[in-house]
N, C-alpha and C positions, 0 to 999 in steps of 0.2 A: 439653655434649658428649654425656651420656648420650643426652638426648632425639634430637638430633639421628642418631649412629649407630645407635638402636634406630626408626627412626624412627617416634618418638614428636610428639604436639601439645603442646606447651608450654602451651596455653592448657586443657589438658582433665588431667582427674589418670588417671593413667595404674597404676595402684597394682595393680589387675588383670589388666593386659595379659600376654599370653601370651606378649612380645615381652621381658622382664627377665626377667633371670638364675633358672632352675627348679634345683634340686640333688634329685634321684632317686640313693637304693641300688637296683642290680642285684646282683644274684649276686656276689659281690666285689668290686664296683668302686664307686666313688662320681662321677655324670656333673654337671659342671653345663653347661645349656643354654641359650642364648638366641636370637632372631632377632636378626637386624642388616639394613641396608640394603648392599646389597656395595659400592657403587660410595664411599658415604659411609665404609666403614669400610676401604676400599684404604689403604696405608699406612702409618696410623697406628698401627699394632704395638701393636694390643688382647690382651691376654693377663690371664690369670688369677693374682693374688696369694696367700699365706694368710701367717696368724698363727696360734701356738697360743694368745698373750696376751692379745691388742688391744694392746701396752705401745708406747708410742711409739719407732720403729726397730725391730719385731719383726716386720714383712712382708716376703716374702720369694718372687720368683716360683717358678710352681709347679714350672716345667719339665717341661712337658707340653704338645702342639704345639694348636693351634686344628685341630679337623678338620671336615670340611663335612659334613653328615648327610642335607639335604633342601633342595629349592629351590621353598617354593613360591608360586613366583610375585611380580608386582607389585615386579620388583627387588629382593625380600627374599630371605636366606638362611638355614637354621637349620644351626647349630654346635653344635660341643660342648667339651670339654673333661673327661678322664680323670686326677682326682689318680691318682698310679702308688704312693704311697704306702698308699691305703684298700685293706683295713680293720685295718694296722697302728697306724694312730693313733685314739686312743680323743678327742679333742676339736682341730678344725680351726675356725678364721672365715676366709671367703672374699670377694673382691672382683674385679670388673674394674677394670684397670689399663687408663689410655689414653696413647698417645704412648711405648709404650718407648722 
């Protein structure tokens, strides 16, 4: 699923790609970003997870909306997502969630 909506090659390791999930502090805010394919990620109600545990059943979405940033190009689009809680909490782990 990943590969596919990041659209990534299956057959190539992708570890570096600038296309998964980046997490940058700004000025009070904490963003995480990725590319996606748009037409591939229609739908499927990709959104942003976190845990303060890892504990199993301790994930919990972020509730904070998917916003569009930049388009460039090649049916790709770059996203973001704003925890509205940073820099209130001192230790978060983060995930994309796919098929809400």
């Amino acid at each position: 699923m990943i590969e596919f909506v990041h659209d990534l090659d299956p057959n190539v390791s992708d570890t570096d790609s600038l296309r998964l999930p980046v997490l940058t502090r700004h000025a009070g805010t904490l963003e995480i970003a990725w590319i996606w394919n748009k037409k591939r990620s229609m739908g499927l109600g990709v959104g942003v997870r976190y845990s303060e545990t890892l504990a199993p059943g301790s994930w919990q979405p972020l509730g904070a909306p998917v916003e569009f940033v930049a388009d460039p190009g090649g049916g790709l689009e770059s996203v973001r997502v704003l925890d509205p809680d940073y820099p209130l909490v001192t230790r978060r782990f983060y995930q994309l969630s796919y098929g809400n």
